[in-house]
N, C-alpha and C positions, 0 to 999 in steps of 0.2 A: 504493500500500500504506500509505506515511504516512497519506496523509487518512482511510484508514478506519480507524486505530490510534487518529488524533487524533477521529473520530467518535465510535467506543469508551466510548471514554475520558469524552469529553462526555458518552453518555447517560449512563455510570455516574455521573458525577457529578449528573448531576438527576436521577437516581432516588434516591441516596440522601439527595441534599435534599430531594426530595417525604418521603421516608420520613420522615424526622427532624421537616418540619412535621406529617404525620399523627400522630405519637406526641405531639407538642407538642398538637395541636387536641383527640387521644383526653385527654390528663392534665386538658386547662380543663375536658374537658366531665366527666372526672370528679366535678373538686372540685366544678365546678356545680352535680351534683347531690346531691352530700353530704348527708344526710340526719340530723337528731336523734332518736330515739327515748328514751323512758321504760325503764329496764331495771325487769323483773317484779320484782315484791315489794320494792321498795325504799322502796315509799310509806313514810311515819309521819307518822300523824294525831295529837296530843297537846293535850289541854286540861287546865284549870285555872281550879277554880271555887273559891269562896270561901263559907267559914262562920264565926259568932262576928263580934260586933262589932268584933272585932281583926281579922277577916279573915284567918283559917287558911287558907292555901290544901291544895284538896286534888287531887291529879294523875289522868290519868286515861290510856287510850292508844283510840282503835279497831284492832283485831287482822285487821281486811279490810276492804279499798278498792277497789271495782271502779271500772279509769278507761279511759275512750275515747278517743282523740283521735288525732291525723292528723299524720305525721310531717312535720317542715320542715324548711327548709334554715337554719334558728336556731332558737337554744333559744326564743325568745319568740313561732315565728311555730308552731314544737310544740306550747307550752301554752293558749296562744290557743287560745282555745273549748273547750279541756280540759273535759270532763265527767266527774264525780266521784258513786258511789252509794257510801254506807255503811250497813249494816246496824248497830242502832242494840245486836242482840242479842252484836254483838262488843266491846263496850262492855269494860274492864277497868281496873281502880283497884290493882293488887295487894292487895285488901284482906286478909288473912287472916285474917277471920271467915267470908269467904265468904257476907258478908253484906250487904254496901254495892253490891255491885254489881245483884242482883234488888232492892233499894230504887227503886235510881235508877230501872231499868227499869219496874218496877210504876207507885211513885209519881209518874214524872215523863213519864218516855217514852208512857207507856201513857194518860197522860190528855190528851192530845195528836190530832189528828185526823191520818190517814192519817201517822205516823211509823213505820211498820216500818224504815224507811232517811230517812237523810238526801243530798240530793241536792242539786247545783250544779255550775253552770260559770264557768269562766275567762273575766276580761278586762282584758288589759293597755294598761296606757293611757300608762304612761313607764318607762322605766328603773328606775327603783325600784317604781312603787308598782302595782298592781291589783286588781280586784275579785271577788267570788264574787256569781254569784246562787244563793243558798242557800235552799234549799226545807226548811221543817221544819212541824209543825205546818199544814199546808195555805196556806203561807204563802212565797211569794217574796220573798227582799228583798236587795239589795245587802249584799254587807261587804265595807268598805274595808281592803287589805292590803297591808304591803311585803312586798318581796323580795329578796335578793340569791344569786347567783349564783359558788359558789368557784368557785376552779383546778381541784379535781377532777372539777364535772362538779353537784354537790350543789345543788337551786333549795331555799333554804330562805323560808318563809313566816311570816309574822305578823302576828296582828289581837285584834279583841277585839270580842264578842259584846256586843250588851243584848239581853237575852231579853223584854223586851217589845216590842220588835220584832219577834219572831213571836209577839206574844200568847202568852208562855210562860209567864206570871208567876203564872197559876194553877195551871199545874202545877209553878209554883215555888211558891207555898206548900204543894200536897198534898206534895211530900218535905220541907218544912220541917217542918210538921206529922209527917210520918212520923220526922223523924229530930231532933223536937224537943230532946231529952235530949244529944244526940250534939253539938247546932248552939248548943246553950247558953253560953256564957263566963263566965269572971266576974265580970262585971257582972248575970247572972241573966237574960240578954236573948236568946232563941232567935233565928238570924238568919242564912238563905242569901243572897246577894247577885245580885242579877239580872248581872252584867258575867262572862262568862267569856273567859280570853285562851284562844289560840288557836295553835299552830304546828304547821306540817307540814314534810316537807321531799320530793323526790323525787329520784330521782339521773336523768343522762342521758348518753344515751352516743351518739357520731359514728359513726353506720354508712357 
């Protein structure tokens, strides 16, 4: 009767050690496969371009980002290959003439070959810094960008445009021309600057 008490006893004991490593092996394979995703509508696209030989800067925001990309098991291995389309018609300055904003679009956007949107993808190459291939004006071209990554969760981004790099610079003089009067300083000198900086940021969140 002992030995089968002491039997008992045994199996219960390795079964609830099996159990204990199955819940251990379920939790690694968990974290494993932990996952990062982009939470909707958190994008912000924000530029800043410059006017006046003093260089006035003037702000800007896009109001819609449509972005693609493939969730990882890191924030860096998420945004990798990230693909980004902006519609170029969500363009907004707060201007309160309600007038700066169809400028830009007419004069600048519009003389531009296939820019309805602006498009590009992600590529990170270290810890800080990575690249956009950025498509505007019929035109691909690397821009070089940092980045850092807070506590909360926030990949914020920054760079800086030459717009002759997409062959933009004539449709940087058609709004210069357009907004001659506006771009003038006092020195008497009309003058939009080809360099526009750059920041986005996106949140993400650990599924």
């Amino acid at each position: 009767m002992k030995k089968i008490q002491v039997a008992a006893l045994a199996l219960l004991l390795v079964t609830a050690f099996s159990c204990k490593q199955a819940k251990k092996e379920e939790n690694k394979t968990e974290e494993a496969i932990a996952t990062y995703s982009v939470v909707q509508d958190s994008t912000d696209v924000r530029f800043t371009a410059y006017k006046t030989t003093d260089k006035k800067p003037v702000g800007g925001t896009f109001t819609k980002v449509d972005l693609t990309y493939t969730a990882g098991e890191t924030p860096m291995e998420t945004l990798d290959g990230m693909e980004f389309s902006i519609p170029v018609s969500s363009l907004f300055t707060n201007d309160t003439t309600n007038t700066r904003d169809p400028k830009i679009i007419h004069f600048f956007f519009d003389k531009m070959m296939e820019t309805q949107s602006i498009k590009g993808t992600f590529a990170f190459d270290t810890d800080k810094k990575c690249s956009v291939k950025l498509t505007m004006n019929g035109m691909t071209v690397d821009l070089p960008m940092t980045y850092v990554i807070s506590d909360d969760g926030h990949v914020n981004f920054s760079g800086t445009m030459d717009l002759k790099n997409w062959n933009a610079l004539d449709a940087l003089a058609s709004l210069n021309k357009a907004c001659e009067v506006l771009h003038t300083g006092p020195d008497g000198v009309s003058k939009t600057w080809e360099d526009v900086a750059i920041k986005a940021s996106v949140l993400l969140k650990k599924m």
